[in-house]
N, CA, C and O atoms as a GROMACS GRO file, in nm:
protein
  548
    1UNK      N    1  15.638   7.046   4.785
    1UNK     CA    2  15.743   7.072   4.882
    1UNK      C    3  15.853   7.155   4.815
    1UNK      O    4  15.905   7.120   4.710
    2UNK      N    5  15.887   7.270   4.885
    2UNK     CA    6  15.997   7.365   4.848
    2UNK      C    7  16.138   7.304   4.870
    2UNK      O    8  16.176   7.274   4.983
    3UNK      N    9  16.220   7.287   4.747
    3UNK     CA   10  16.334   7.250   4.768
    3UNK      C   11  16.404   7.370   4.878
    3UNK      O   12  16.334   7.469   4.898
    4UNK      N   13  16.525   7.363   4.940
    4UNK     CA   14  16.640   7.469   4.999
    4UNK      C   15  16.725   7.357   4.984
    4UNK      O   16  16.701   7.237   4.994
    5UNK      N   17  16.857   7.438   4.951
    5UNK     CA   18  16.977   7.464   4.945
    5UNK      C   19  17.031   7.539   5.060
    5UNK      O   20  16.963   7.619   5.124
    6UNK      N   21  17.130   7.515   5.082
    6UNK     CA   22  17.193   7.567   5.206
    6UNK      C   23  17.340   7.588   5.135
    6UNK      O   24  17.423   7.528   5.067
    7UNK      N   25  17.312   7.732   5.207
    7UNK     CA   26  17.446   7.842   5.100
    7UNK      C   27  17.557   7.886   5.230
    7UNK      O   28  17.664   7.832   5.258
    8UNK      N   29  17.485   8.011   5.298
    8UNK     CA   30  17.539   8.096   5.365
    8UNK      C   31  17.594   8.034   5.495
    8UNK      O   32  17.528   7.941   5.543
    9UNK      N   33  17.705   8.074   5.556
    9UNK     CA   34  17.674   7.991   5.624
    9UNK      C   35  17.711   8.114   5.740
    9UNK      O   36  17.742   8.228   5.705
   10UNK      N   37  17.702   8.063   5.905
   10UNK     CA   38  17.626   8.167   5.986
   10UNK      C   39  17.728   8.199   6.092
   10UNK      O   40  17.749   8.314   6.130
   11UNK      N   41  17.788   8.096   6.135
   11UNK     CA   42  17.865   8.038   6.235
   11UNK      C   43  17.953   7.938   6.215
   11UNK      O   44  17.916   7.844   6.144
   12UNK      N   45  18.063   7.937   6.262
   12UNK     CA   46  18.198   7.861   6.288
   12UNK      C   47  18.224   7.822   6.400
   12UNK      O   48  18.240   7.916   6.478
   13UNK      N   49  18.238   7.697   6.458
   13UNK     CA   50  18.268   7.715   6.582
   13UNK      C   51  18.419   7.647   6.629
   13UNK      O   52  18.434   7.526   6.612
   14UNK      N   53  18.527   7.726   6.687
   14UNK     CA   54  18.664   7.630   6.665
   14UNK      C   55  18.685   7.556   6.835
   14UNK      O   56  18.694   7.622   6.938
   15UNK      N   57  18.688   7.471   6.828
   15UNK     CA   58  18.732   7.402   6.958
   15UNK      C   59  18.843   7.470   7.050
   15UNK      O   60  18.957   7.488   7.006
   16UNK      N   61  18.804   7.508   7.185
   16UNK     CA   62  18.917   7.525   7.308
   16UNK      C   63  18.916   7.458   7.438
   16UNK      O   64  18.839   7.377   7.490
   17UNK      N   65  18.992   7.497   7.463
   17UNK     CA   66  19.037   7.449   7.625
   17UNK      C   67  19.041   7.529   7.704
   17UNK      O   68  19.011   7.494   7.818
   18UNK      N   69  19.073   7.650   7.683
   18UNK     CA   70  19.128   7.766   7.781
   18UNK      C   71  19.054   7.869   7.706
   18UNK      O   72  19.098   7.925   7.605
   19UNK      N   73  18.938   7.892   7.762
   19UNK     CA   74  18.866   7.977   7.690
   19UNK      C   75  18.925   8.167   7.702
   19UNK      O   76  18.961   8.249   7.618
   20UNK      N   77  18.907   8.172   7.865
   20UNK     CA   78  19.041   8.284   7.827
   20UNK      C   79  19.140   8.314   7.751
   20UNK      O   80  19.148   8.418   7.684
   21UNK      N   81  19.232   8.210   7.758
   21UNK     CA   82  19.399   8.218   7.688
   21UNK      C   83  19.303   8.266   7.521
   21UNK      O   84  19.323   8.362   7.446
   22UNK      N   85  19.227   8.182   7.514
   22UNK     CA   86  19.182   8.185   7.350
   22UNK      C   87  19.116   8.304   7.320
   22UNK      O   88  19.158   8.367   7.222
   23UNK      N   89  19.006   8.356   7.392
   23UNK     CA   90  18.948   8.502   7.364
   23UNK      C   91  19.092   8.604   7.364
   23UNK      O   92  19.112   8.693   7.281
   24UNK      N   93  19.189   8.567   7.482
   24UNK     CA   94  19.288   8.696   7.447
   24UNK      C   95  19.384   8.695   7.339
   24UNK      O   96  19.460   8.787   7.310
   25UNK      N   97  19.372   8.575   7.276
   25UNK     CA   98  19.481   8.550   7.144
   25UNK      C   99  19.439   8.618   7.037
   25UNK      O  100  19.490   8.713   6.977
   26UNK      N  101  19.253   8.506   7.006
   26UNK     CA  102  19.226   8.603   6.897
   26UNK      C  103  19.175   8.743   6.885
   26UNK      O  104  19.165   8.805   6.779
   27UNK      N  105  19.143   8.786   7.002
   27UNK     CA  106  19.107   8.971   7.024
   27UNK      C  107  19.294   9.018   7.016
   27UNK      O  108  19.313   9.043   6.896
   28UNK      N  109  19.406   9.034   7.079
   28UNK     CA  110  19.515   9.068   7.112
   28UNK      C  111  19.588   9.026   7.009
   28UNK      O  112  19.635   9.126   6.954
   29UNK      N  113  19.618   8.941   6.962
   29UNK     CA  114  19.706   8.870   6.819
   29UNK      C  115  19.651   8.902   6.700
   29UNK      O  116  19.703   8.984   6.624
   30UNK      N  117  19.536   8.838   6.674
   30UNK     CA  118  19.454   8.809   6.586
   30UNK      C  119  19.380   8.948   6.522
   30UNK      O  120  19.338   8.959   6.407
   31UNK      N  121  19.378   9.038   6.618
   31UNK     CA  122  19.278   9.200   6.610
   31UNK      C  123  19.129   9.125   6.583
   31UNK      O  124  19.059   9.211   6.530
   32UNK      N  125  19.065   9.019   6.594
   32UNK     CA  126  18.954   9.008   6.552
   32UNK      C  127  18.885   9.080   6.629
   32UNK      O  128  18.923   9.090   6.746
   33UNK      N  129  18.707   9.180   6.565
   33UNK     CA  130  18.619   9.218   6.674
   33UNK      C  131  18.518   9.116   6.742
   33UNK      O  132  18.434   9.041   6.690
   34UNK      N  133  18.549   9.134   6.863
   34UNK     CA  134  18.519   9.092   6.988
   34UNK      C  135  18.374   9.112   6.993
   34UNK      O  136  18.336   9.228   6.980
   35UNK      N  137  18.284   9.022   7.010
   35UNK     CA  138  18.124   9.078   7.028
   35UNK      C  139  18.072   8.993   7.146
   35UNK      O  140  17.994   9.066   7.209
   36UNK      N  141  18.078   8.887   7.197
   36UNK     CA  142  18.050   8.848   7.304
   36UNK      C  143  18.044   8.762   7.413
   36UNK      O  144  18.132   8.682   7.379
   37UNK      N  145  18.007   8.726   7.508
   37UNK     CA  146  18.128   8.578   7.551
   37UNK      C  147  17.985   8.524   7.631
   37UNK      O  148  17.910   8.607   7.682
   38UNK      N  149  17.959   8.400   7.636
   38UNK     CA  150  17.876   8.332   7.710
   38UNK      C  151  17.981   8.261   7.811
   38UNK      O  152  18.053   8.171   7.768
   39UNK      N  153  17.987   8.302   7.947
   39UNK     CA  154  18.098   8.233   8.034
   39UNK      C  155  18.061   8.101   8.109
   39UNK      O  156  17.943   8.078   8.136
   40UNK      N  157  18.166   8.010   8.145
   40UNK     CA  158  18.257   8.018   8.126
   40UNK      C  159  18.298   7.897   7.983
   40UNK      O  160  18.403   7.836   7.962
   41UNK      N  161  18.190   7.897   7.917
   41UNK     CA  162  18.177   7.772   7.782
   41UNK      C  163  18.227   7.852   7.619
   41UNK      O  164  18.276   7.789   7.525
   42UNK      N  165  18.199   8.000   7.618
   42UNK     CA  166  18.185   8.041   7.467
   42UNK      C  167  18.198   8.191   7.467
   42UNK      O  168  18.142   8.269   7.543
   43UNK      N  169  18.287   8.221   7.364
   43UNK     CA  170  18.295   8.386   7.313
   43UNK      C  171  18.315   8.365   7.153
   43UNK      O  172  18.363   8.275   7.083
   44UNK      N  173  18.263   8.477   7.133
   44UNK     CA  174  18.206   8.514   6.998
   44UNK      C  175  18.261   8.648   6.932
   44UNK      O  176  18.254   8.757   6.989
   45UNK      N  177  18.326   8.625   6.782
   45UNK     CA  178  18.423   8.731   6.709
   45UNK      C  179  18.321   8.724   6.588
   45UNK      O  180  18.242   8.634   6.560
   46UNK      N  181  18.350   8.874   6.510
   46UNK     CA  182  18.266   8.891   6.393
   46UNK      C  183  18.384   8.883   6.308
   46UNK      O  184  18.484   8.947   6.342
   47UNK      N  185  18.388   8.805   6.190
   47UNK     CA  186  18.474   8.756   6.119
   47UNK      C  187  18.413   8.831   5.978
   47UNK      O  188  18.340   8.755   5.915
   48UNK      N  189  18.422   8.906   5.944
   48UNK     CA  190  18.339   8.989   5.844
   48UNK      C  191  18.255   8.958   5.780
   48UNK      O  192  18.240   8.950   5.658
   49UNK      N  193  18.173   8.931   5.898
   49UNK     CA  194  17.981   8.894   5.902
   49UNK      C  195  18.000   8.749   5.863
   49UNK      O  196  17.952   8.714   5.755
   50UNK      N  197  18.060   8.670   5.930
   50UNK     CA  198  18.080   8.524   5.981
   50UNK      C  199  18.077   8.549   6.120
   50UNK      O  200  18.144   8.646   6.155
   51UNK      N  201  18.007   8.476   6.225
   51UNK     CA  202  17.984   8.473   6.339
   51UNK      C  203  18.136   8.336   6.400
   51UNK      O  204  18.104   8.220   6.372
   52UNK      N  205  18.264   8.349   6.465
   52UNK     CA  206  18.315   8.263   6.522
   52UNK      C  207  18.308   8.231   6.630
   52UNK      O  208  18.377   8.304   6.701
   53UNK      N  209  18.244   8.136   6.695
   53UNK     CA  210  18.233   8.052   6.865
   53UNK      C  211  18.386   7.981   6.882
   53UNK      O  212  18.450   7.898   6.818
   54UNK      N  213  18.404   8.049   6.987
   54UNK     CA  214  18.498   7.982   7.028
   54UNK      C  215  18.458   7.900   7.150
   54UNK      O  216  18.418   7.970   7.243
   55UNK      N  217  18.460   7.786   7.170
   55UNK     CA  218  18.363   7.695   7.249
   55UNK      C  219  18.467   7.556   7.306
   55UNK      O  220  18.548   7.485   7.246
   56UNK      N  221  18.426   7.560   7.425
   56UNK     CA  222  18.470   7.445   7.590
   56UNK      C  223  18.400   7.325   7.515
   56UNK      O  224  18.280   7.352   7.521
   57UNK      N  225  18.414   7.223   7.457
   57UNK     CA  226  18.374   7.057   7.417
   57UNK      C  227  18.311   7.078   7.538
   57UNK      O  228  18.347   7.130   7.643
   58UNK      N  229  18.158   6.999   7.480
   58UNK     CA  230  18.055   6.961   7.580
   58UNK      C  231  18.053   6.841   7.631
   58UNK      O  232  18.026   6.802   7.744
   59UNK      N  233  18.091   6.771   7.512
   59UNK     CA  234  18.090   6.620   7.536
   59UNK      C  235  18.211   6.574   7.458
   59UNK      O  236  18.268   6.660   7.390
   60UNK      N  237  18.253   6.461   7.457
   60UNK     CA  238  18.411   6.416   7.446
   60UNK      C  239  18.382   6.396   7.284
   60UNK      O  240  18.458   6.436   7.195
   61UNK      N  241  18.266   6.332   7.264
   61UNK     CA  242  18.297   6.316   7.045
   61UNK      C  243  18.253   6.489   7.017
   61UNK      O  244  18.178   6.526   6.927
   62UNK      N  245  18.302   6.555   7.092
   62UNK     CA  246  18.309   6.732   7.025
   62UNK      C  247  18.447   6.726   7.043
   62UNK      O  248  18.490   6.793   6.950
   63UNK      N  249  18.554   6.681   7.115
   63UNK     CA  250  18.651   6.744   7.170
   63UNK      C  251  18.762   6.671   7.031
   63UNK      O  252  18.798   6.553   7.033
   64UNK      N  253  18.790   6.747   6.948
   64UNK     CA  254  18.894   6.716   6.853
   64UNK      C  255  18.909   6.866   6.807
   64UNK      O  256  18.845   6.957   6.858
   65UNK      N  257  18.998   6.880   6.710
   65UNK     CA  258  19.071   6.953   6.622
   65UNK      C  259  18.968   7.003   6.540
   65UNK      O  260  18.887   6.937   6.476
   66UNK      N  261  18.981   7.148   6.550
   66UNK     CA  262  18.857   7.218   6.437
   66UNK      C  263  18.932   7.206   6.290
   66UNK      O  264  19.048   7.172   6.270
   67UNK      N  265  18.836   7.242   6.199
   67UNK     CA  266  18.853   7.230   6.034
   67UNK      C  267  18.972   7.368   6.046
   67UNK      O  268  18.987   7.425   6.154
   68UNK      N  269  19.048   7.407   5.927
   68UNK     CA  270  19.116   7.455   5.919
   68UNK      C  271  19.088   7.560   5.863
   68UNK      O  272  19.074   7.556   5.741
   69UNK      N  273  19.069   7.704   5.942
   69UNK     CA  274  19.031   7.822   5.920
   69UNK      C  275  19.125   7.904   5.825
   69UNK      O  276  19.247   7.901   5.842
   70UNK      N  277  19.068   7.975   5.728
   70UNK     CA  278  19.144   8.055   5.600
   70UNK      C  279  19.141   8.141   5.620
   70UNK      O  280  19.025   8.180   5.604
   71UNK      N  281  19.226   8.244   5.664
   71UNK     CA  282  19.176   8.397   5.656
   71UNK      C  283  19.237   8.462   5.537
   71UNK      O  284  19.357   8.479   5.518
   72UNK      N  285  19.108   8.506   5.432
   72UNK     CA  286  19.149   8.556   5.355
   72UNK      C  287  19.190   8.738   5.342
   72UNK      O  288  19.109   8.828   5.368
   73UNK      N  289  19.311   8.756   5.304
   73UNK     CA  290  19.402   8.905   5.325
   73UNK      C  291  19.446   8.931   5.180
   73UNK      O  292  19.462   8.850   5.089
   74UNK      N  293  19.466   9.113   5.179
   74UNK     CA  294  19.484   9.159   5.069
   74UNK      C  295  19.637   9.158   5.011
   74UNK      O  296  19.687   9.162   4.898
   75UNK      N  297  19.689   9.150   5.149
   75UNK     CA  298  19.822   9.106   5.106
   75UNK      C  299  19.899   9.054   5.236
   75UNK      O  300  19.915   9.117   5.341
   76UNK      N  301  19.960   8.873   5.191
   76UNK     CA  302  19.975   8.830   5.288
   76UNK      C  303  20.090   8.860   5.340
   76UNK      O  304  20.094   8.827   5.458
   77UNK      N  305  20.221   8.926   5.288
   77UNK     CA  306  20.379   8.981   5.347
   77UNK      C  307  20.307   9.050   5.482
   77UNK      O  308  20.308   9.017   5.600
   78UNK      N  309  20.244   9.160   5.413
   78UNK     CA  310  20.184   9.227   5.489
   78UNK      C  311  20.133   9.183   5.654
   78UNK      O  312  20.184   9.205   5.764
   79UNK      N  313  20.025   9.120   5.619
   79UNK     CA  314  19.957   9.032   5.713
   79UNK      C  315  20.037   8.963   5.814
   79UNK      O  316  20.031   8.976   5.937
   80UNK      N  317  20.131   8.868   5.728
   80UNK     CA  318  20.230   8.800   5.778
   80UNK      C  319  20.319   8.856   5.853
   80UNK      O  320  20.369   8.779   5.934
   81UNK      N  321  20.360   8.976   5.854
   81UNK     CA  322  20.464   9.080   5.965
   81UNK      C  323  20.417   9.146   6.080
   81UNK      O  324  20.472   9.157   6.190
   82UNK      N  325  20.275   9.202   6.031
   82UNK     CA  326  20.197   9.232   6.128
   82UNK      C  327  20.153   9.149   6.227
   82UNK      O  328  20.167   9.178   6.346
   83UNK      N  329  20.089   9.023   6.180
   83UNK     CA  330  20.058   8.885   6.320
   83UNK      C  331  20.171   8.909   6.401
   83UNK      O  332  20.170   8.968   6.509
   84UNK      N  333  20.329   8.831   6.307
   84UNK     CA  334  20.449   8.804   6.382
   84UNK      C  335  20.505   8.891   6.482
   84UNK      O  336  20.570   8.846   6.576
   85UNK      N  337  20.482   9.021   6.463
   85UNK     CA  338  20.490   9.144   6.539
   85UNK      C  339  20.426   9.149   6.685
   85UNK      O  340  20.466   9.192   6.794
   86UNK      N  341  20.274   9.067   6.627
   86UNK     CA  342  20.186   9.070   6.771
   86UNK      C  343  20.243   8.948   6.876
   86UNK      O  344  20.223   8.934   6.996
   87UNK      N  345  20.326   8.862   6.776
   87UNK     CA  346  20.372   8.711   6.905
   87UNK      C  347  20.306   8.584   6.826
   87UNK      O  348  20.310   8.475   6.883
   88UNK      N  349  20.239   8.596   6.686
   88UNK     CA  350  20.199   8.495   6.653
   88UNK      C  351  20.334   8.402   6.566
   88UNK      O  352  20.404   8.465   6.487
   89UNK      N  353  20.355   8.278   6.585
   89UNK     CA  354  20.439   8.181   6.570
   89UNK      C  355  20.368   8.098   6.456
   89UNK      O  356  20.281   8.012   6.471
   90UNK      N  357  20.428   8.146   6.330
   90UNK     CA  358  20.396   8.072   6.206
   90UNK      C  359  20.480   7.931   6.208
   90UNK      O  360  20.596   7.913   6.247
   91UNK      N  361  20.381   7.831   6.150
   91UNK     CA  362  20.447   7.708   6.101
   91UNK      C  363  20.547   7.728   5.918
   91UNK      O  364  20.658   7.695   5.876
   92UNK      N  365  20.466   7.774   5.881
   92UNK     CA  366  20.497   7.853   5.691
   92UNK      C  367  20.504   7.981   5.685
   92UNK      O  368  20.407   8.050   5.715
   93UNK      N  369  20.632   8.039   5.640
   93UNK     CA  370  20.638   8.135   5.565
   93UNK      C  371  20.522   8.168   5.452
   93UNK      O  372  20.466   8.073   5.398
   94UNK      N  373  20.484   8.317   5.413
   94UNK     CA  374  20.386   8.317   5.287
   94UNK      C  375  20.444   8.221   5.182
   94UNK      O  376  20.564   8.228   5.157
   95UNK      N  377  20.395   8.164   5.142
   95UNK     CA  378  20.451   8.060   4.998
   95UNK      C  379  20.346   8.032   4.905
   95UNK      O  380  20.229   8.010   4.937
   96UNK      N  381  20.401   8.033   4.760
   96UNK     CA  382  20.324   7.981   4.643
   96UNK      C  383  20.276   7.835   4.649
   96UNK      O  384  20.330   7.728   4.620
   97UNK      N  385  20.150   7.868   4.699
   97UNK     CA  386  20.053   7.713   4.662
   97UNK      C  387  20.024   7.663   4.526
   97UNK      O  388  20.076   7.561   4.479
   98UNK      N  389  19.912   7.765   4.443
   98UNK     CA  390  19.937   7.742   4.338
   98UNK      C  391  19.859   7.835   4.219
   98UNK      O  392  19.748   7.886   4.232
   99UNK      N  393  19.931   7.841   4.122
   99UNK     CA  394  19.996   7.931   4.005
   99UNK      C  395  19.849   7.874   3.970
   99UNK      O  396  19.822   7.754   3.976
  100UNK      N  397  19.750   7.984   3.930
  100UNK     CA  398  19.618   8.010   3.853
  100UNK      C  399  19.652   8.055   3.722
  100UNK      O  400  19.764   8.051   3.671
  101UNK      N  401  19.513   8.110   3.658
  101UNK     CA  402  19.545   8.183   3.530
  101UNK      C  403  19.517   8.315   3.509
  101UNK      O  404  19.533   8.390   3.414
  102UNK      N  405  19.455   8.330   3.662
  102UNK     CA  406  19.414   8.500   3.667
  102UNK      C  407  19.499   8.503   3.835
  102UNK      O  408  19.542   8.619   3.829
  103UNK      N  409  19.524   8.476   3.906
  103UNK     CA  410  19.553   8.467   4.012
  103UNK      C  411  19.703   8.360   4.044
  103UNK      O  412  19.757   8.278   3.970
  104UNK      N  413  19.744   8.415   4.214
  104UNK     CA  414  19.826   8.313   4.250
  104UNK      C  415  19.808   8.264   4.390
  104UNK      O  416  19.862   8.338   4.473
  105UNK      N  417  19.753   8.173   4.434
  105UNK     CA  418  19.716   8.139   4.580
  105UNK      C  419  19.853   8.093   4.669
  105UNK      O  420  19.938   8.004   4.659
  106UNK      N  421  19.826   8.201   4.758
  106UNK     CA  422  19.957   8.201   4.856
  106UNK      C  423  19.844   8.188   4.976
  106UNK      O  424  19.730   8.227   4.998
  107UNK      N  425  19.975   8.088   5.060
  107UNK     CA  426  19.947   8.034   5.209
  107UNK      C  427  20.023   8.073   5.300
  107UNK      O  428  20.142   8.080   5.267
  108UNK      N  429  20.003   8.098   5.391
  108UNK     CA  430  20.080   8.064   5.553
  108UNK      C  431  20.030   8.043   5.648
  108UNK      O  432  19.953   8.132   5.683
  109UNK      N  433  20.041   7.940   5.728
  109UNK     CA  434  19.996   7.807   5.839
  109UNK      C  435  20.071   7.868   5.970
  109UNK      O  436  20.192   7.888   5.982
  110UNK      N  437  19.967   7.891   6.066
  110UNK     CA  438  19.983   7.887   6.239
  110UNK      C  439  19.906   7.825   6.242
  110UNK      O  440  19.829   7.771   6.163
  111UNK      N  441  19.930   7.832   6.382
  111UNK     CA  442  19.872   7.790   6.546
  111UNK      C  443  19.841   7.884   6.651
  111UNK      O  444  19.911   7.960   6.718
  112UNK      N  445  19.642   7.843   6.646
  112UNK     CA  446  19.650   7.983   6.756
  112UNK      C  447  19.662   7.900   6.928
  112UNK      O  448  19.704   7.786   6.950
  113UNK      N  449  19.617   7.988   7.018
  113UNK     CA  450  19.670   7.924   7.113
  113UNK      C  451  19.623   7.811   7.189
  113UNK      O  452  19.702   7.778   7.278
  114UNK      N  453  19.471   7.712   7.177
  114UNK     CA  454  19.483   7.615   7.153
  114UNK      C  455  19.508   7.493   7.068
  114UNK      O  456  19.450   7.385   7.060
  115UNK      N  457  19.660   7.566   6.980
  115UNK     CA  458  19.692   7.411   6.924
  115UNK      C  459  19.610   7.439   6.789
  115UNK      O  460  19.682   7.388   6.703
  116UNK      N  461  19.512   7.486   6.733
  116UNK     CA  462  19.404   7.442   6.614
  116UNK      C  463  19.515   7.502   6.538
  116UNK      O  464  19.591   7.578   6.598
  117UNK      N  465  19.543   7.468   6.367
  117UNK     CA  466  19.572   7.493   6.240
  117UNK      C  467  19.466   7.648   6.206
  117UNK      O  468  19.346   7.666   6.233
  118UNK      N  469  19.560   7.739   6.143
  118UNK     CA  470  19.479   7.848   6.120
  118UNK      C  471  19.576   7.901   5.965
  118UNK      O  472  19.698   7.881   5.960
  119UNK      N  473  19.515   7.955   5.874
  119UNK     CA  474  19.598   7.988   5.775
  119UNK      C  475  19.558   8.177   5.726
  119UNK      O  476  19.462   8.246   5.761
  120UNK      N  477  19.656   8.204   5.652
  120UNK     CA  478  19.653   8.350   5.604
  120UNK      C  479  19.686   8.300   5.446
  120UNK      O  480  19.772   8.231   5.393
  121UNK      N  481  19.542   8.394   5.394
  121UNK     CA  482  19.530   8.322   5.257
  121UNK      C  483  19.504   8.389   5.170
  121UNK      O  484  19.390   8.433   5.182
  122UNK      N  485  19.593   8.448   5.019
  122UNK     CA  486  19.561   8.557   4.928
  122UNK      C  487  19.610   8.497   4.763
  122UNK      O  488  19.699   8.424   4.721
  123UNK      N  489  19.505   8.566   4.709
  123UNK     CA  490  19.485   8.570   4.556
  123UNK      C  491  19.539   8.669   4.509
  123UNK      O  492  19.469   8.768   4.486
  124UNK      N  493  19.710   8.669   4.478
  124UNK     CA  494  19.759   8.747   4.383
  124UNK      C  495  19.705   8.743   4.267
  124UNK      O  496  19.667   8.637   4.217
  125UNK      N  497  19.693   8.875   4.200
  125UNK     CA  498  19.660   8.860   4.090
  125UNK      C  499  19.788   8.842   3.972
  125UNK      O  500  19.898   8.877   4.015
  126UNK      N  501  19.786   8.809   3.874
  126UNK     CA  502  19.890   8.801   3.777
  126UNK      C  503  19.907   8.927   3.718
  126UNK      O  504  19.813   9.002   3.694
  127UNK      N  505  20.029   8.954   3.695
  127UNK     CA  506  20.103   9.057   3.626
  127UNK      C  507  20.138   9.015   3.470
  127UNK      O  508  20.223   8.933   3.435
  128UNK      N  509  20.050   9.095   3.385
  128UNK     CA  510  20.100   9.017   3.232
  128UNK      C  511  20.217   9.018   3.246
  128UNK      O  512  20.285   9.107   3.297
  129UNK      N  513  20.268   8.871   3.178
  129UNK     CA  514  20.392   8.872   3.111
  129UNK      C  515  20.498   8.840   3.222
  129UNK      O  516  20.614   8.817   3.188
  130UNK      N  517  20.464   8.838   3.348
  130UNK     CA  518  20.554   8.810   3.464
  130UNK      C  519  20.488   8.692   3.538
  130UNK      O  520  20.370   8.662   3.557
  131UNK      N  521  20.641   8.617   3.584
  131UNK     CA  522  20.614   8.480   3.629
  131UNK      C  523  20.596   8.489   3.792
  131UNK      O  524  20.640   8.600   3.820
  132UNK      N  525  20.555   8.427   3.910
  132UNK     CA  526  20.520   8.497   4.043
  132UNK      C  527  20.638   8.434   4.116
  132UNK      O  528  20.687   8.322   4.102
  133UNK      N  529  20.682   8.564   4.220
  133UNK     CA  530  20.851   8.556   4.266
  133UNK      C  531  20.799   8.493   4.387
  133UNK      O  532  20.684   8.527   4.415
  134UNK      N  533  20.856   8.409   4.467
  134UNK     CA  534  20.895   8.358   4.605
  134UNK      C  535  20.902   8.448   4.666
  134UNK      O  536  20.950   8.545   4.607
  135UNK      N  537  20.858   8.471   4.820
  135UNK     CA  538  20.903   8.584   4.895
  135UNK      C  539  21.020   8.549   4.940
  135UNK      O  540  21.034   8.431   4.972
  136UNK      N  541  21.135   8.644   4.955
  136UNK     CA  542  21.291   8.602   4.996
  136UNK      C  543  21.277   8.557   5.145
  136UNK      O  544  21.193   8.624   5.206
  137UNK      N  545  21.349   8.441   5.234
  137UNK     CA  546  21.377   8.430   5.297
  137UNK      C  547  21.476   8.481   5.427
  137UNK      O  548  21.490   8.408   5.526
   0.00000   0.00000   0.00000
């Protein structure tokens, strides 16, 4: 018998309510590409070759709070002005999570528009000899 491991993974699926309100957040806010909608239960974004379902609870032990999605960005100031620009309402400013030895992992925490936890997430790299600054408030 052939062992497998299970690596890749294919699909995400985040819990909604308002399947509209939610396809127009993350296509319109979010810029994600849009690939297809099974109505009126599920639409589907290509997350750079991650498949995301956005999906109507079928049954009530589906209907909770999805895992907490990372989007990883090349630079989160960046990222972070651009969402806010579109109407997205951060819980966190970009902030230092934590100080690596090649890197610095910075966070910032929304909410898309059903309610789920969503984050913007980047690996500064270190600058010899320099300690990593706070973004000013």
């Amino acid at each position: 018998m052939k062992d497998i491991s299970l690596g890749r993974i294919g699909q995400i699926s985040v819990t909604v309510h308002d399947l509209e309100r939610a396809t127009a957040f993350y296509k319109e806010k979010l810029g994600m590409k849009f690939l297809f909608s099974v109505p009126p239960k599920m639409a589907f974004f290509d997350c750079d070759g991650i498949r995301l379902m956005l999906g109507i609870p079928e049954r009530p032990d589906l209907d909770h709070p999805s895992s907490i999605l990372y989007f990883k960005v090349e630079d989160i100031e960046v990222a972070y002005d651009a969402l806010v620009k579109r109407g997205v309402h951060f819980e966190t400013k970009p902030m230092l999570i934590a100080p690596m030895a090649t890197h610095d992992l910075w966070l910032a925490e929304f909410r898309d528009s059903e309610n789920n936890v969503l984050a913007l997430m980047c690996e500064k790299a270190k600058e010899s000899g320099k300690e990593p600054r706070a973004r000013a408030t």
